[in-house]
MARVOLO-387817 format. One record per residue: residue in three letters; x negated, y negated, z negated of N, C-alpha, C in turn. Coordinates in pm, 1 decimal, always signed. Example, Ala and Ser with C-alpha at 12.3 -4.5 7.8 and 13.67 -1.06 7.14 Angstrom:
MARVOLO-387817
residu->ALA n_c1->-1319.0 n_c2->+569.0 n_c3->-780.0 ca_c1->-1230.0 ca_c2->+450.0 ca_c3->-780.0 c_c1->-1320.0 c_c2->+330.0 c_c3->-780.0;
residu->SER n_c1->-1285.0 n_c2->+225.0 n_c3->-708.0 ca_c1->-1367.0 ca_c2->+106.0 ca_c3->-714.0 c_c1->-1290.0 c_c2->-3.0 c_c3->-787.0;
This chain:
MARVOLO-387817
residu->UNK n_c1->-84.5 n_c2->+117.1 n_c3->+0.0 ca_c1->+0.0 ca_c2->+0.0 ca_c3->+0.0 c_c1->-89.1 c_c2->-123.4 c_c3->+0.0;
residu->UNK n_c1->-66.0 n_c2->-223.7 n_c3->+110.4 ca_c1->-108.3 ca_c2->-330.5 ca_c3->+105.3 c_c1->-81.7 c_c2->-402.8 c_c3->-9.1;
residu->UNK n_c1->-192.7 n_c2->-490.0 n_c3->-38.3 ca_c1->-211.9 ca_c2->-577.0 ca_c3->-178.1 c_c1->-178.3 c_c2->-685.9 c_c3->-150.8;
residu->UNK n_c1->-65.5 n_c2->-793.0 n_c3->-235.6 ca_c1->+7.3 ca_c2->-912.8 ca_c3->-240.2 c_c1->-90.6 c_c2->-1011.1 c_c3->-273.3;
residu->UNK n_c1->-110.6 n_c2->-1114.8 n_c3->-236.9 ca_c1->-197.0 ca_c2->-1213.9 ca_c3->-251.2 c_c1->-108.1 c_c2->-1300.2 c_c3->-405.4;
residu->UNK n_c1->-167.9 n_c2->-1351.4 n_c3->-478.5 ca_c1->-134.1 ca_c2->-1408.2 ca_c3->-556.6 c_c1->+0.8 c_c2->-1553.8 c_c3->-533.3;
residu->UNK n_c1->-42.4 n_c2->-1599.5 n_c3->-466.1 ca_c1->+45.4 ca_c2->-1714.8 ca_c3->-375.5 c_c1->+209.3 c_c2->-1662.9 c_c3->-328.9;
residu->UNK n_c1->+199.0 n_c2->-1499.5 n_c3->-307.5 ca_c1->+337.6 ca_c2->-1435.9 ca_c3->-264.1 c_c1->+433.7 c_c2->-1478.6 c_c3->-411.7;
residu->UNK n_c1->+383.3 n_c2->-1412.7 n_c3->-491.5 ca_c1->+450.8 ca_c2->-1416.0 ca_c3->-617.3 c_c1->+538.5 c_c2->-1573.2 c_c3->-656.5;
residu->UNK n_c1->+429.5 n_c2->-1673.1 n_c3->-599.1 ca_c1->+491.9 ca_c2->-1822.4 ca_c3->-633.9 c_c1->+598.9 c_c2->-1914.8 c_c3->-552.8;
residu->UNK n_c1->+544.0 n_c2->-1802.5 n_c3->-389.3 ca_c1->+694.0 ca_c2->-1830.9 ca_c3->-295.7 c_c1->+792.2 c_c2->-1745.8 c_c3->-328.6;
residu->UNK n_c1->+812.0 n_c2->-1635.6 n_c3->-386.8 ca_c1->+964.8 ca_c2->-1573.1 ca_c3->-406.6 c_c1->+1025.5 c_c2->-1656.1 c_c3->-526.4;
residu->UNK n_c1->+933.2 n_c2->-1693.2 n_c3->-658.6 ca_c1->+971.8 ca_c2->-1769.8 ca_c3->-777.2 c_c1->+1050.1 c_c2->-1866.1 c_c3->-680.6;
residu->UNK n_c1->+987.3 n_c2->-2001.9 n_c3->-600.1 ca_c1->+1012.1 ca_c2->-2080.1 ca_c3->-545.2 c_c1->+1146.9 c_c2->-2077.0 c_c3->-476.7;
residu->UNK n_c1->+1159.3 n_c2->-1955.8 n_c3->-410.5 ca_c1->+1265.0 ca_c2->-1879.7 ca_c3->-285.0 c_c1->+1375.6 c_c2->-1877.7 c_c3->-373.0;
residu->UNK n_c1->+1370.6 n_c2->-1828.9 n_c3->-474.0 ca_c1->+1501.0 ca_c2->-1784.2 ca_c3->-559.4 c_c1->+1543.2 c_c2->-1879.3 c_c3->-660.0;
residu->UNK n_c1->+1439.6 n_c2->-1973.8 n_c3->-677.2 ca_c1->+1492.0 ca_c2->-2095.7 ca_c3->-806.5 c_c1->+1554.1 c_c2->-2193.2 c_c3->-675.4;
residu->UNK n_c1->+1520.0 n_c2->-2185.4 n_c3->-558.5 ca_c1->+1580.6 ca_c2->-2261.2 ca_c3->-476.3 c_c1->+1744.9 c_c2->-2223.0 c_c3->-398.1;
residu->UNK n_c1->+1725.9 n_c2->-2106.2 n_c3->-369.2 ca_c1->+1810.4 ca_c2->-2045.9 ca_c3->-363.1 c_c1->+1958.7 c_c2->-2065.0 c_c3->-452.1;
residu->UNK n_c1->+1933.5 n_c2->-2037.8 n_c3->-589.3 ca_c1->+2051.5 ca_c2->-2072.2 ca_c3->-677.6 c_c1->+2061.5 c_c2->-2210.5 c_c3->-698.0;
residu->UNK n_c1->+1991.3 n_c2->-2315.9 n_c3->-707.3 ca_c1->+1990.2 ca_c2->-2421.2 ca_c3->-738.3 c_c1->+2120.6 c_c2->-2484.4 c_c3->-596.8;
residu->UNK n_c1->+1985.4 n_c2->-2441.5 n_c3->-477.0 ca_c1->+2103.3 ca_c2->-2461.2 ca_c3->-363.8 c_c1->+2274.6 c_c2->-2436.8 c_c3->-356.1;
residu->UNK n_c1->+2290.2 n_c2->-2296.4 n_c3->-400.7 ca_c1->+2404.3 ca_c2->-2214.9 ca_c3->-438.7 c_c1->+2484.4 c_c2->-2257.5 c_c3->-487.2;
residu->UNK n_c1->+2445.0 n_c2->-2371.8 n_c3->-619.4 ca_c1->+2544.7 ca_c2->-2411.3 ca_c3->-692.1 c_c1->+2583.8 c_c2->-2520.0 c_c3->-686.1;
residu->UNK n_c1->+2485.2 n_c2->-2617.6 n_c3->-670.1 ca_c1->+2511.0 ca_c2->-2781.4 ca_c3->-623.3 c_c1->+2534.4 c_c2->-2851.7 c_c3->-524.6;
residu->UNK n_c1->+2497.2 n_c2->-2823.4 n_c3->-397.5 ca_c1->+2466.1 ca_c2->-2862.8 ca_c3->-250.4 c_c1->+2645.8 c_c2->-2835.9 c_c3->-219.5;
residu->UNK n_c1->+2692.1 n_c2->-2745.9 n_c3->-265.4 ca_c1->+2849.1 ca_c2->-2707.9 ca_c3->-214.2 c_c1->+2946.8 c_c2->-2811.2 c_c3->-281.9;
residu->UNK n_c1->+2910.9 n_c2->-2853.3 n_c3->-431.1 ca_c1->+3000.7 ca_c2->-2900.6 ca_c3->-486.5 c_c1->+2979.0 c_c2->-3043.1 c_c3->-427.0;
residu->UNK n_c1->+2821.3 n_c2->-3080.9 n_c3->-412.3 ca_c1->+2819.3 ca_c2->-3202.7 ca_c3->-367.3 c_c1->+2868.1 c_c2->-3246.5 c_c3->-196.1;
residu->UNK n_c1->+2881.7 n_c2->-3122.0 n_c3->-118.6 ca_c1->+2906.1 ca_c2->-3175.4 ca_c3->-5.9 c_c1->+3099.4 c_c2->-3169.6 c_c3->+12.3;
residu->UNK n_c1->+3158.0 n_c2->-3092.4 n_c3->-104.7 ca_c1->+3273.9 ca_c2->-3067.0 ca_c3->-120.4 c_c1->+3327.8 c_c2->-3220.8 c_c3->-147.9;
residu->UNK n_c1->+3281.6 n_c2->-3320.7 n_c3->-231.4 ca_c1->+3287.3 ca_c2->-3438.4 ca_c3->-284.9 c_c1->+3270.9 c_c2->-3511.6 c_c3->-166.1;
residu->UNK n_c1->+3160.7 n_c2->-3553.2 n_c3->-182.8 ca_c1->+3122.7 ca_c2->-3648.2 ca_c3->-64.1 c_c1->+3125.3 c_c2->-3619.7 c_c3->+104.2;
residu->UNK n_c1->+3151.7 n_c2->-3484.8 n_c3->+130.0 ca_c1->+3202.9 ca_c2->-3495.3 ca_c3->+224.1 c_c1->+3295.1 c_c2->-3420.6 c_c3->+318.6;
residu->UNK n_c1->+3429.7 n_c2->-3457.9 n_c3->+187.4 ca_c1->+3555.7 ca_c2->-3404.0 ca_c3->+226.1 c_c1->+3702.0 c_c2->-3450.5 c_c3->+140.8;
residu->UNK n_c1->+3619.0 n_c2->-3455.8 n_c3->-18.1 ca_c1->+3758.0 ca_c2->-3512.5 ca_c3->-84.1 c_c1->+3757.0 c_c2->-3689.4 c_c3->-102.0;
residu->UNK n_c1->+3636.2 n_c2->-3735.9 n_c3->-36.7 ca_c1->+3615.0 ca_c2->-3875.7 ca_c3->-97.6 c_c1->+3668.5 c_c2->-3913.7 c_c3->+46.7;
residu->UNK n_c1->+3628.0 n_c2->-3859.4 n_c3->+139.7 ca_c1->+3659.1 ca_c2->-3944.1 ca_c3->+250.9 c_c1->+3729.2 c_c2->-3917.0 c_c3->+304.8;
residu->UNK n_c1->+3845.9 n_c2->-3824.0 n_c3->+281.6 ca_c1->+3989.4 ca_c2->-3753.7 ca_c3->+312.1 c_c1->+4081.7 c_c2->-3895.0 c_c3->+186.6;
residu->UNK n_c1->+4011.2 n_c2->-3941.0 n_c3->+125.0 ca_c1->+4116.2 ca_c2->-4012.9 ca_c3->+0.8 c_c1->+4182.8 c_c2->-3913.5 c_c3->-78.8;
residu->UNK n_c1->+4160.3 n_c2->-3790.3 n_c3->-85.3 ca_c1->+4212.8 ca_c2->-3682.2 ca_c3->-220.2 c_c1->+4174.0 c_c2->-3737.4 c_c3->-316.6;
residu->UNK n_c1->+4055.8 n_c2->-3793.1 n_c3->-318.9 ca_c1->+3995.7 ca_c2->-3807.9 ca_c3->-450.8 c_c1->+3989.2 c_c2->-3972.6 c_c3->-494.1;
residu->UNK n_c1->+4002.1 n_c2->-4054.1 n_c3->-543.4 ca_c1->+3904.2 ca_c2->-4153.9 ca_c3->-542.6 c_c1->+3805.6 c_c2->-4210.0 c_c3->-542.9;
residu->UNK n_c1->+3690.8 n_c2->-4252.0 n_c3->-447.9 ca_c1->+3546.1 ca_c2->-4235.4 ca_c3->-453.0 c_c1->+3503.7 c_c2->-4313.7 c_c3->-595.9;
residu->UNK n_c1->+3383.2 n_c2->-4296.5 n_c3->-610.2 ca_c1->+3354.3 ca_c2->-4402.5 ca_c3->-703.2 c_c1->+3293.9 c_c2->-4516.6 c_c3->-670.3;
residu->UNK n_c1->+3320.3 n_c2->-4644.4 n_c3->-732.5 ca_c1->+3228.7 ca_c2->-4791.4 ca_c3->-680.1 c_c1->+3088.1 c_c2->-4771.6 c_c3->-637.9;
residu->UNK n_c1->+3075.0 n_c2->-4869.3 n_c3->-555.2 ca_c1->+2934.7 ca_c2->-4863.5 ca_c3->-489.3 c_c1->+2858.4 c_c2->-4882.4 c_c3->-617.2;
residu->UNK n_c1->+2862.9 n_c2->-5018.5 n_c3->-703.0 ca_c1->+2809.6 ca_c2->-5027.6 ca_c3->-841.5 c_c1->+2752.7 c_c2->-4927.7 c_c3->-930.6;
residu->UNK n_c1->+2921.0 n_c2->-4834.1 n_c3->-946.2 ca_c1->+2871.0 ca_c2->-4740.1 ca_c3->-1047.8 c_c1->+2790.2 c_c2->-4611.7 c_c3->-966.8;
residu->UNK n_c1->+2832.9 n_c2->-4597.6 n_c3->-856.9 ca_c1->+2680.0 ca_c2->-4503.4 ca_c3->-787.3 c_c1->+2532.1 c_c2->-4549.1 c_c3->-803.2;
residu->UNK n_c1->+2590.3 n_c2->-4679.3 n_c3->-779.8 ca_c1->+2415.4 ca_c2->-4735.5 ca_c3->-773.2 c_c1->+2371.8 c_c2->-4746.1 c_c3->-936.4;
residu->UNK n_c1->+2462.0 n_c2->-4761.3 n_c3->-1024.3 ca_c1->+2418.7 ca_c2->-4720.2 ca_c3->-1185.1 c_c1->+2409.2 c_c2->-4611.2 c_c3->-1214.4;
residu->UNK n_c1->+2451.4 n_c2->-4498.5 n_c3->-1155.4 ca_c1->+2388.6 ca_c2->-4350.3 ca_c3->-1202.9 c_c1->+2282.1 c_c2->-4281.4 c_c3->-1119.8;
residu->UNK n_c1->+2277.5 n_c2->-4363.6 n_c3->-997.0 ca_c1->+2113.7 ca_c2->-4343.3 ca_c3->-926.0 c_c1->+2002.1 c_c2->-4405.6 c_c3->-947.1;
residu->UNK n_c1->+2023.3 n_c2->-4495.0 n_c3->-1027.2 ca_c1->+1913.3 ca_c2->-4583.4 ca_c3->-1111.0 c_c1->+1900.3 c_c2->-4485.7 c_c3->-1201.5;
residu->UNK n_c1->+1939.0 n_c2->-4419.2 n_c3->-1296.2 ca_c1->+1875.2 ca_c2->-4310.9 ca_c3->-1435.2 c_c1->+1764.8 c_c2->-4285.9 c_c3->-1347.4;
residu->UNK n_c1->+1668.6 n_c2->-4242.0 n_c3->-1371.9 ca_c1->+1518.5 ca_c2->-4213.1 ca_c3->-1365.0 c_c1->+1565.1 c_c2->-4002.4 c_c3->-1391.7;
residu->UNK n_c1->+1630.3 n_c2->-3986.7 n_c3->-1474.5 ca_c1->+1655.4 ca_c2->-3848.8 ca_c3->-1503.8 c_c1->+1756.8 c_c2->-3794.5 c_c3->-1383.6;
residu->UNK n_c1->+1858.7 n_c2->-3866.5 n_c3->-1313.7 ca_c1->+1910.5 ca_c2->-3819.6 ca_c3->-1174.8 c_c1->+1841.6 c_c2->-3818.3 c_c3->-1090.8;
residu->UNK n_c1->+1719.2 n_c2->-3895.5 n_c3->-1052.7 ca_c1->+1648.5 ca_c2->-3879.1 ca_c3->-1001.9 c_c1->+1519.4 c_c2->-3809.0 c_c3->-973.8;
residu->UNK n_c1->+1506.2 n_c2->-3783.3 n_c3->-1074.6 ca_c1->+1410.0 ca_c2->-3644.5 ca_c3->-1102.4 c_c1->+1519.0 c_c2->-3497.9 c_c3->-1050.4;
residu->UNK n_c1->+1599.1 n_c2->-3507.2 n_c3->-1075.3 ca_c1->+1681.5 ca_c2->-3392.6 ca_c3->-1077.6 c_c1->+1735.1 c_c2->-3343.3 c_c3->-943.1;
residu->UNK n_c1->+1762.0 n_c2->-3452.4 n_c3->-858.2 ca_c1->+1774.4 ca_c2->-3474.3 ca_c3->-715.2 c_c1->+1655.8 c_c2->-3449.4 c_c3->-639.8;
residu->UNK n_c1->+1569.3 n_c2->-3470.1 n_c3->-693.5 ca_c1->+1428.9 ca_c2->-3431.4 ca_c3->-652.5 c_c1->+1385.3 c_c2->-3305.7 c_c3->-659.3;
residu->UNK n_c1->+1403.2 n_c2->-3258.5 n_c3->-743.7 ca_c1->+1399.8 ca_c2->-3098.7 ca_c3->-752.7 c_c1->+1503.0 c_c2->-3032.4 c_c3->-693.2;
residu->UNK n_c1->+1598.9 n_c2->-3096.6 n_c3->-655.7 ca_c1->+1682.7 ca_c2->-3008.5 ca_c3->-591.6 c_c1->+1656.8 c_c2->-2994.8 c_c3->-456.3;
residu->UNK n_c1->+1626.6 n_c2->-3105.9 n_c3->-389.1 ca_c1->+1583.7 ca_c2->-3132.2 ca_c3->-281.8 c_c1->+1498.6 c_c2->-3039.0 c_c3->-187.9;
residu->UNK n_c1->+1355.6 n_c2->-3057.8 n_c3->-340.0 ca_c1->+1211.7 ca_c2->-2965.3 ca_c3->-286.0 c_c1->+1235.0 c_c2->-2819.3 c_c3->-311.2;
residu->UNK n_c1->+1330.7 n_c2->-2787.3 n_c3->-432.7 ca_c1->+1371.8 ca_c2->-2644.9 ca_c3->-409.3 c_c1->+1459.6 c_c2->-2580.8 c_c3->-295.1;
residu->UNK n_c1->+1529.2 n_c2->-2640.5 n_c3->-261.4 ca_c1->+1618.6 ca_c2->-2636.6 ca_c3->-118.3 c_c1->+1516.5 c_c2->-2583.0 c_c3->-10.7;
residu->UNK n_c1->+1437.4 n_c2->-2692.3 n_c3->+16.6 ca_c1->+1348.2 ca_c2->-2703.8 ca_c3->+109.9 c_c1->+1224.0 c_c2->-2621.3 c_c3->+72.4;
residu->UNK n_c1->+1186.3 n_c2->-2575.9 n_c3->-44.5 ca_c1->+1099.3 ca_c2->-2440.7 ca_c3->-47.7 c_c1->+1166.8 c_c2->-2327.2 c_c3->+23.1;
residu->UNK n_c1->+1272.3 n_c2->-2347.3 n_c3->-76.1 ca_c1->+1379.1 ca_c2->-2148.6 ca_c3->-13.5 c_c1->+1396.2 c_c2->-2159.4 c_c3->+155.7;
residu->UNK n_c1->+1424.5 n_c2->-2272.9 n_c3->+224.7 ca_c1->+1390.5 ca_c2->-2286.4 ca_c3->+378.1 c_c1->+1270.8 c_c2->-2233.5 c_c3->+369.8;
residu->UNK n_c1->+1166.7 n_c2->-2295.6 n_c3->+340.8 ca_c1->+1040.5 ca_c2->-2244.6 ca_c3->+410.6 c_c1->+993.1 c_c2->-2088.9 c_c3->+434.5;
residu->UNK n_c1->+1072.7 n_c2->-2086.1 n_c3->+294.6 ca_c1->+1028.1 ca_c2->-1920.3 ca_c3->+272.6 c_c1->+1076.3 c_c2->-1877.0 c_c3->+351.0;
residu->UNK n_c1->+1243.4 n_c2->-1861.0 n_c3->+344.8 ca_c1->+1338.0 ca_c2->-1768.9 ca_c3->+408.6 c_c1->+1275.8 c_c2->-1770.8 c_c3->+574.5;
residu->UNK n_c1->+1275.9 n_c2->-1861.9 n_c3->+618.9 ca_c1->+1204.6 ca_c2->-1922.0 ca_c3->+783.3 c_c1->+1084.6 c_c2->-1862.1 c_c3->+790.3;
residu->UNK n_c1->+968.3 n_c2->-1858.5 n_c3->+721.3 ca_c1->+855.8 ca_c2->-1795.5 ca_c3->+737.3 c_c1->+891.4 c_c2->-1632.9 c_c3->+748.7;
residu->UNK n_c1->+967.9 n_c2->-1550.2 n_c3->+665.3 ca_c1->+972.0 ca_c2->-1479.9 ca_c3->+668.6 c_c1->+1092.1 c_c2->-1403.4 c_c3->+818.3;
residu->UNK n_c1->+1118.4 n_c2->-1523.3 n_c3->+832.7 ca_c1->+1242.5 ca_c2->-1495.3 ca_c3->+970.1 c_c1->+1122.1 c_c2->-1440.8 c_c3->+1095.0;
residu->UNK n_c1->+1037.0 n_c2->-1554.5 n_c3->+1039.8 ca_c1->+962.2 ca_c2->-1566.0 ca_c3->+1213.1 c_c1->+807.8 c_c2->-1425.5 c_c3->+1152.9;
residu->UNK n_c1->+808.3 n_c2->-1392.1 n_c3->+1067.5 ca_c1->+735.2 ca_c2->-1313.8 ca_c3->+1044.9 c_c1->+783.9 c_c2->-1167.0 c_c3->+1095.0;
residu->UNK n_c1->+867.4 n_c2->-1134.8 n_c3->+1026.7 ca_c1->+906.7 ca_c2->-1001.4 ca_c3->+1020.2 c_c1->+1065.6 c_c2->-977.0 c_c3->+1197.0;
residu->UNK n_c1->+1109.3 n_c2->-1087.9 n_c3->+1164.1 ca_c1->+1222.9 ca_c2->-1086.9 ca_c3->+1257.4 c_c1->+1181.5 c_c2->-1028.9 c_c3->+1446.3;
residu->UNK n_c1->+1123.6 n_c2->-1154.5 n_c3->+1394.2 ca_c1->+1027.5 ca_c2->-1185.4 ca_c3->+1562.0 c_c1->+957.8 c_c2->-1100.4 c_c3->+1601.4;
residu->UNK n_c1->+873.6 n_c2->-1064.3 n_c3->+1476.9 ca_c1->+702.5 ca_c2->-987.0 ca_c3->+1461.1 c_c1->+643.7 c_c2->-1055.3 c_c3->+1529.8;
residu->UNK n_c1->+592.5 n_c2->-1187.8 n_c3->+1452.7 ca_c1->+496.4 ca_c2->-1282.6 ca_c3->+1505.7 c_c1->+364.7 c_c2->-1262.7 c_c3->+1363.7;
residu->UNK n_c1->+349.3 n_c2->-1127.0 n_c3->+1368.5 ca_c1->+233.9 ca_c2->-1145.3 ca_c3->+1259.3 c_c1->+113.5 c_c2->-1178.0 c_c3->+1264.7;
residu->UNK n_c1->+93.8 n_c2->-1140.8 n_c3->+1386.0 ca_c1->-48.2 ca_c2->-1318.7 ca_c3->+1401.0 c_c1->-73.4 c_c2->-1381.8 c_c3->+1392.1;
residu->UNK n_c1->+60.1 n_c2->-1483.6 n_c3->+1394.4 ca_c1->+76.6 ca_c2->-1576.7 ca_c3->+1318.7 c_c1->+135.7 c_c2->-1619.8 c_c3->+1190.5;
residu->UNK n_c1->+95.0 n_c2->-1522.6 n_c3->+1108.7 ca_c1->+136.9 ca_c2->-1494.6 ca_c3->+952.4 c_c1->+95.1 c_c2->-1687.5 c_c3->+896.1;
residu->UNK n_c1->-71.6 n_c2->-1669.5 n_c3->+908.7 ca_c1->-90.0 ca_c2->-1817.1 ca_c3->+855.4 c_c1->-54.9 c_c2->-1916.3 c_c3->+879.7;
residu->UNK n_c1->-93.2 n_c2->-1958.0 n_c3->+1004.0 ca_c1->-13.0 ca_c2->-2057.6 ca_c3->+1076.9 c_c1->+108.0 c_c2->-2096.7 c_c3->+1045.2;
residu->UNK n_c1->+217.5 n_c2->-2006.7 n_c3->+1061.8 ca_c1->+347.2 ca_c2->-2003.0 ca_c3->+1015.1 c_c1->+345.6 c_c2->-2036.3 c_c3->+898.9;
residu->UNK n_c1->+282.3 n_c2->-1986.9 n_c3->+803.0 ca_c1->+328.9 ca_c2->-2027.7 ca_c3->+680.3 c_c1->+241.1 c_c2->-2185.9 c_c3->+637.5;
residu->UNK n_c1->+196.5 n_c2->-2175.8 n_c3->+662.2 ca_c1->+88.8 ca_c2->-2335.8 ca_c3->+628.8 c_c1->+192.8 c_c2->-2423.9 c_c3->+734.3;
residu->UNK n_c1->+223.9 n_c2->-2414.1 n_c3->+803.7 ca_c1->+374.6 ca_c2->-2500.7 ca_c3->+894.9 c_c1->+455.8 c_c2->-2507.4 c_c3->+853.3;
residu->UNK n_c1->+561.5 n_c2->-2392.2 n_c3->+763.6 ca_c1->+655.9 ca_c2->-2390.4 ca_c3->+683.1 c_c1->+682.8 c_c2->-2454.4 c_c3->+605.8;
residu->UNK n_c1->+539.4 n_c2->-2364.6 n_c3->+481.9 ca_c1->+515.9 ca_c2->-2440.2 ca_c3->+367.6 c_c1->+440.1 c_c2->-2612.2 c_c3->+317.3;
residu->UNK n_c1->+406.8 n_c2->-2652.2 n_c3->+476.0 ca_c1->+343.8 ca_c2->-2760.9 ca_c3->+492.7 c_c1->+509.3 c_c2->-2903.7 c_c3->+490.8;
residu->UNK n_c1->+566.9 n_c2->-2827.4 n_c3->+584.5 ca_c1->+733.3 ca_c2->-2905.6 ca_c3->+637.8 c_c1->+767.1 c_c2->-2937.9 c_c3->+497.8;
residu->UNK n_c1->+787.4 n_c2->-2834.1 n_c3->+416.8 ca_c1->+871.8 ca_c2->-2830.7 ca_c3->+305.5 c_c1->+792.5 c_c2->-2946.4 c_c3->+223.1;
residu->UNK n_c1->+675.4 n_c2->-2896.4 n_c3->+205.2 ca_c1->+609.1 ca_c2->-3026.6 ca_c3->+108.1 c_c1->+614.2 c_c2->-3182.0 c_c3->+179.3;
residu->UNK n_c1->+580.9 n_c2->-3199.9 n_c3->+257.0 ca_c1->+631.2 ca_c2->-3335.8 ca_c3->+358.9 c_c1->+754.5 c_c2->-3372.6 c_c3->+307.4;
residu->UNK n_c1->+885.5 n_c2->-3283.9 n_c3->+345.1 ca_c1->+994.9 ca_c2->-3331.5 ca_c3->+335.8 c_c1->+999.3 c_c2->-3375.1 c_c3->+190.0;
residu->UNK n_c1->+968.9 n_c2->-3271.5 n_c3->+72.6 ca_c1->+948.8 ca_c2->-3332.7 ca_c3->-40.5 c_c1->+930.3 c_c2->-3458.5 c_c3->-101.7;
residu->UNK n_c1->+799.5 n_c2->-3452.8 n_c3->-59.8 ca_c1->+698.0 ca_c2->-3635.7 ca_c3->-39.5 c_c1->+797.3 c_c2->-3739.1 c_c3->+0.7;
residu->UNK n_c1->+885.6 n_c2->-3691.3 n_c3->+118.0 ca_c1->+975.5 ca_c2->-3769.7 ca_c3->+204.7 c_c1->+1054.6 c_c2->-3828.9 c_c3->+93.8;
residu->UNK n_c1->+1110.6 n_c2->-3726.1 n_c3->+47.7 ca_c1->+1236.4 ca_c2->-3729.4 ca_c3->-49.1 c_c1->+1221.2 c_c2->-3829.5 c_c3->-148.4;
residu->UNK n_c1->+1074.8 n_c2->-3784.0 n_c3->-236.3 ca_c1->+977.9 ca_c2->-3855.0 ca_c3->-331.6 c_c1->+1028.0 c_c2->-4023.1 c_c3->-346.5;
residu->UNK n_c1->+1007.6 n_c2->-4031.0 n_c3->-221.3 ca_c1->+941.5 ca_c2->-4174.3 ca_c3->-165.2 c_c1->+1051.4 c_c2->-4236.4 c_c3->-147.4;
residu->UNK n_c1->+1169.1 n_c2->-4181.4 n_c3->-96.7 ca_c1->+1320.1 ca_c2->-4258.7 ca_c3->-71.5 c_c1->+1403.3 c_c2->-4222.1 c_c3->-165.6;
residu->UNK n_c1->+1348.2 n_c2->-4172.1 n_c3->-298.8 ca_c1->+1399.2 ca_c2->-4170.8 ca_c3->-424.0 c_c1->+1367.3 c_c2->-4282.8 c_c3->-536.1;
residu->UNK n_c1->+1217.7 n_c2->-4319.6 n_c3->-549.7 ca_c1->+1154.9 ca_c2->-4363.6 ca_c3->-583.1 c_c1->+1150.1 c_c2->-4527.9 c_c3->-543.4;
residu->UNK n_c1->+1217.8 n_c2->-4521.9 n_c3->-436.5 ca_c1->+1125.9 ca_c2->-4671.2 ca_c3->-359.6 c_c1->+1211.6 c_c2->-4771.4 c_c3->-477.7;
C-alpha cells in the first residue's frame, strides 16, 4: 500500500470541516437572501442594520472561515475529480498546487473585501 503524505490528512480535515460548514449555512443564507427577501415573504432588514452587524469584527471572522472552508472542500473535491475521474495522474501536482493555490487566492480575495 502506497504511503499518504502528511499534507493528505490536512486536505480531508479541510474537505469535511468545509463540507458541513457549507451544508449548513450557505443554504439558509441563500434561502434568505435569495428568495424570501426578494420575493417580499420576509421583510429584509435595513441597509443600516446590515451594515451594523457586518461591522462586528466576530461576523467577520466567521464569514471568513466560511468562505475559505467552502473554497478548500472545492479544491479538494475538484482535485480529486480531475485526479481520479479523468485519470490525469500526471498531473497529480500541478493540479493540486492550482486547486489548492485558487482556493487560497480566493481566500486572500475574500480577506481583503472583508476587511477593507
Amino acid at each position: 500500500m502506497a504511503r499518504r503524505s502528511s499534507s493528505e490528512a490536512i486536505a480531508w480535515l479541510l474537505f469535511s470541516a468545509g463540507g458541513m460548514a457549507s451544508a449548513l449555512l450557505i443554504p439558509v443564507l441563500l434561502l434568505l437572501f435569495g428568495v424570501l427577501f426578494p420575493l417580499g415573504w420576509l421583510a429584509p432588514p435595513a441597509y443600516a442594520h446590515l451594515l451594523s452587524v457586518l461591522s462586528n469584527p466576530f461576523l467577520r471572522i466567521l464569514l471568513l472561515l466560511l468562505f475559505a472552508l467552502s473554497l478548500a472542500h472545492w479544491a479538494h473535491r475538484f482535485r480529486h475529480v480531475l485526479n481520479d475521474l479523468l485519470q490525469l495522474d500526471r498531473l497529480r501536482t500541478a493540479i493540486g498546487v492550482l486547486c489548492y493555490g485558487a482556493a487560497a487566492a480566493g481566500s486572500i480575495w475574500a480577506a481583503v473585501v472583508l476587511f477593507q
